[in-house]
N, C-alpha and C positions, 0 to 999 in steps of 0.2 A: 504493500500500500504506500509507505514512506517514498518508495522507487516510483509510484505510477504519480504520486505527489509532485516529486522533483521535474518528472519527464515532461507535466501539463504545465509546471511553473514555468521549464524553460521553453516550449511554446510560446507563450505568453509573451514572453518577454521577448522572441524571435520575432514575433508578429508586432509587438507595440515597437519595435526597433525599428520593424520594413515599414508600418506605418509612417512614424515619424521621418523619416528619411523619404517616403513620399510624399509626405505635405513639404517638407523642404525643397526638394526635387521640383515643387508645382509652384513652391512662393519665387525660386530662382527665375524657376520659366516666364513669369510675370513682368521680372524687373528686366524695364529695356536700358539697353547699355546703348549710350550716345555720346557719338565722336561732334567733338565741334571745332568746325576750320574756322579759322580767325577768330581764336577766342580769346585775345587778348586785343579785340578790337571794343568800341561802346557797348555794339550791337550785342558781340557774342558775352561779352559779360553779362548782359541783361540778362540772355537767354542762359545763362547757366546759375544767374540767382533765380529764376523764374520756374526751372526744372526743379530744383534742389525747393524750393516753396511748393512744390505740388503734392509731396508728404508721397508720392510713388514708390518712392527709394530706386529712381534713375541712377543708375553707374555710368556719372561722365567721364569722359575724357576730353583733358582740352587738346588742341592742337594748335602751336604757335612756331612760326621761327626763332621770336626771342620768346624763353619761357620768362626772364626777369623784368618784362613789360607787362606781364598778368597781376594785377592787382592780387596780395598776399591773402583779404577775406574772399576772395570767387576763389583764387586755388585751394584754399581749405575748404569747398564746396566739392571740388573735382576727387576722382576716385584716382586718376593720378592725370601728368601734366609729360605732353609728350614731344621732343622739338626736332621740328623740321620742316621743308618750304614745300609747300602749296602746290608748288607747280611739278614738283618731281614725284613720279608714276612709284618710284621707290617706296620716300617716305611715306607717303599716303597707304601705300601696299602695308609696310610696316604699324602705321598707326592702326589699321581697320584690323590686323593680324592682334595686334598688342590687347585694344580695346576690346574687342568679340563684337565689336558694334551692331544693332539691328538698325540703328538709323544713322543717317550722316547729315549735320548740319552743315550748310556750307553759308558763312557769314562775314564773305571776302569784301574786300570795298578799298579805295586808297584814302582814306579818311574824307578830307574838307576838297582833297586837288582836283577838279573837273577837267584837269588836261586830258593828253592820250595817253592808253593804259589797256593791257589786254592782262591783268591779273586775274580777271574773272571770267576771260573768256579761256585763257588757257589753261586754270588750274581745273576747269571744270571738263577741257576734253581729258587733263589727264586723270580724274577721277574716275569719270565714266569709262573708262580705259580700261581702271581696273576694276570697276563692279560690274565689267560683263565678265571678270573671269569666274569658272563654275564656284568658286570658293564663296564669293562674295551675291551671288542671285538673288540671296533673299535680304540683304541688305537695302533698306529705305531712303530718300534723301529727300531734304528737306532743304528748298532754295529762299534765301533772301534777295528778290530784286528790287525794282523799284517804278512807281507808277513812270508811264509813259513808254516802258518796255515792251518789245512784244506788239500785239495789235491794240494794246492801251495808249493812253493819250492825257498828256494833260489839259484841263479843261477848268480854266478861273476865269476869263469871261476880258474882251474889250482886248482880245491878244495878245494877254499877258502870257496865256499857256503855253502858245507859240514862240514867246521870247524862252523861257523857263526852257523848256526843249534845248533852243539854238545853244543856249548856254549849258546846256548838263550832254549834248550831243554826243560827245565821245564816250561820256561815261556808259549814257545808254545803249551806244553802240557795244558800248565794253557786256554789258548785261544782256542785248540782245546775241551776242555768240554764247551768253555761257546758259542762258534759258535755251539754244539751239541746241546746244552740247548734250545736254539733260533731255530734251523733247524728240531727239530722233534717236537716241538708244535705250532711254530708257522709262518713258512718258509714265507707263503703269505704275511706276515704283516714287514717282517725284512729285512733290509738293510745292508748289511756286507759290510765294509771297509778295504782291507789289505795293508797299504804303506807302504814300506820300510823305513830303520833305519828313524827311527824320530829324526829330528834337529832343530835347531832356529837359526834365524837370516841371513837364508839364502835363503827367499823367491824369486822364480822366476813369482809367479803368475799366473802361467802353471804347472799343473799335464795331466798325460796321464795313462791309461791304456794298462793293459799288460796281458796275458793269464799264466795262472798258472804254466806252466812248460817249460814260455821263458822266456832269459833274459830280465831283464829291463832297461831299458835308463839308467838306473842309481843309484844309490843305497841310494839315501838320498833323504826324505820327510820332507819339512821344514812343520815344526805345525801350521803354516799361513796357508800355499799354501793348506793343509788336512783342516783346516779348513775350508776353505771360497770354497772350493770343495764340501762338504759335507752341510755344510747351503745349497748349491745351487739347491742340487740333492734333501734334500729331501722336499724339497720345491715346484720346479717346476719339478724334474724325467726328465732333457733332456738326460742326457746320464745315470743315472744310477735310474732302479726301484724297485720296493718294491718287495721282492722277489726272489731279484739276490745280487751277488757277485761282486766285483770291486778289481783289485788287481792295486797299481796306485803308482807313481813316481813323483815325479816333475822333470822338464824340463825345459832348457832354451827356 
């Protein structure tokens, strides 16, 4: 009897072991792991306080060429902080290897300079480069552009939009190769963002979308409000899914 005692005990304890190790197994499965390019830009800061507030428990990774320009409270947000440039098919290979990433944020930009620049157009074919290989298929990406990109337009009335354009033209140009880069290999899988002028410190909390060739509410996108928008979508996809376009404002 002692012996049939011992034998049902360790059962028990075999099964509440594989139990337990299954629910861990299912909470791992849960938590998305997210690479973010340019995160030691405004943008990509936002979005990695914004992740880290969504109580998920997202395993970020930043990705920077200087990691010592990443502000020191976002890097204690990151599950770790990885360096290397944007445009090299390598690093990138290595980051999305390092990370385990299910999604890839890509929140490249030359800060304030509206000159020419293909930083966005080229780091984005070398990305795409590498998430067709088999390794990387199920990996997601999640793009920051910018209103007037694409078949969007800026639209404030009396032809200012038209000057607005003349003036950010290379940039847009820069953003219209790197939405091209993302849209003819891998459309299913990417997430396009386009807010107007990007600003700080002037969070309303509330963005809205808007169709590509109406005006918008309004013409300033605080780097908060696009942030914690964007954590949210690609996250849970209520209003915006993988696959589609978003052109968006903040709002009172």
């Amino acid at each position: 009897p002692n012996v049939k005692k011992k034998r049902q005990s360790k059962i028990k304890t075999i099964n509440k072991y594989f139990s337990i190790s299954t629910q861990k197994s299912s909470i791992m499965k849960l938590s998305k792991s997210v690479l973010i390019i340019g995160a030691s830009g405004r943008t990509g800061n936002q979005i990695i306080q914004a992740l880290s507030d969504t109580g998920k428990g997202v395993n970020i990774t930043a990705f920077c060429r200087d990691p010592t320009k990443l502000d020191a409270n976002v890097q204690s947000l990151c599950t770790q902080v990885v360096k290397g440039n944007a445009r090299s098919e390598q690093d990138l290979q290595h980051a999305l290897e390092v990370s385990r990433a299910d999604i890839v944020v890509v929140s490249i930009g030359n800060g304030d300079n509206t000159g020419k620049t293909d930083i966005r157009t080229s780091s984005a074919k070398a990305l795409t480069k590498v998430l067709s290989q088999p390794a990387f298929q199920h990996v997601q990406a999640v793009v920051i552009s910018s209103i007037g990109a694409g078949e969007s337009h800026i639209k404030v009335g009396m032809g200012i939009g038209k000057m607005i354009e003349f003036q950010l033209r290379h940039v847009l140009h820069d953003h219209n190769g790197q939405e091209e880069a993302f849209t003819k290999t891998m459309k299913g899988r990417t997430m396009i963002f386009r807010p107007t002028g990007l600003k700080e410190g002037k969070a309303t909390g509330k963005v809205v979308m808007f169709g590509s060739n109406e005006k918008s509410q309004t013409i300033e996108t605080d780097r908060k409000d696009l942030a914690e928008y964007v954590a949210k979508q690609m996250l849970e996809e209520t209003d915006v899914s993988f696959g589609s376009t978003a052109n968006i404002t903040s709002v009172q």
